[in-house]
C-alpha positions as CSV (number, residue, x, y, z in Angstrom):
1,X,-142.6,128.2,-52.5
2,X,-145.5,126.8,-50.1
3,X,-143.8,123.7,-50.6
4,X,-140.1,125.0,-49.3
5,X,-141.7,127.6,-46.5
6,X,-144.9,125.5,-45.1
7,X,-146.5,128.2,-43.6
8,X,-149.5,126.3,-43.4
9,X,-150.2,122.5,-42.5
10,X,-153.4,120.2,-42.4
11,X,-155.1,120.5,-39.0
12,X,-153.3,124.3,-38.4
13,X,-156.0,126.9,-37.4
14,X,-155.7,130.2,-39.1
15,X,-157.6,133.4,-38.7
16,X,-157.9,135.1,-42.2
17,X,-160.6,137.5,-43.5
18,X,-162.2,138.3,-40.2
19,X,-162.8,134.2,-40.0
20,X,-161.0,131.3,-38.0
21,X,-161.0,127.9,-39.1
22,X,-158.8,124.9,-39.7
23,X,-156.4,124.0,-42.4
24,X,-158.7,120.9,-44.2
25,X,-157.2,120.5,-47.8
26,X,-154.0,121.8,-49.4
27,X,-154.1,121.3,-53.0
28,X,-151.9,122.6,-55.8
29,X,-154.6,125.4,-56.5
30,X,-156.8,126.3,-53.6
31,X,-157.0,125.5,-49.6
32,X,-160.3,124.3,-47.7
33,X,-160.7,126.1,-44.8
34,X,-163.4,124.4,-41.6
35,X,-164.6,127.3,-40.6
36,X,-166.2,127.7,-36.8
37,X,-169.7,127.3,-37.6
38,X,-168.6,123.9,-40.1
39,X,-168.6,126.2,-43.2
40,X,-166.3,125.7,-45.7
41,X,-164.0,128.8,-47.0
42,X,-162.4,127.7,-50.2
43,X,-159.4,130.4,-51.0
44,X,-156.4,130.2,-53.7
45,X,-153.2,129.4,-52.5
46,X,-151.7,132.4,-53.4
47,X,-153.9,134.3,-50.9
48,X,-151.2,132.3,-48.6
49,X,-148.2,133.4,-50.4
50,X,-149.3,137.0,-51.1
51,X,-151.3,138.2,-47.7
52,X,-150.2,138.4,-44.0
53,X,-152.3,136.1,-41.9
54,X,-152.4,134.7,-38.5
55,X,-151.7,130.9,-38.0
């Protein structure tokens, strides 16, 4: 479904879970979020599917 819709992209900036960051890896199980302060926010890619957020 990810795959059909692409609601999210390499490079895109999303805010999600009171963070902002930028899309950094898409693989089949999880997405790499660059946060602001050059954290790293690993979530599954269901979150994506499942949960409203803000790109």
């Amino acid at each position: 479904m990810l795959a059909v819709t692409q609601p999210i992209r390499l490079d895109d900036v999303v805010f999600l879970e009171n963070e902002y960051g930028t899309i950094e890896e898409i693989t089949t199980t999880y997405v790499v979020i660059k946060l602001w302060d050059w954290r790293r926010m690993v979530v599954p890619l269901i979150y994506f599917i499942e949960k409203p957020f803000q790109n």
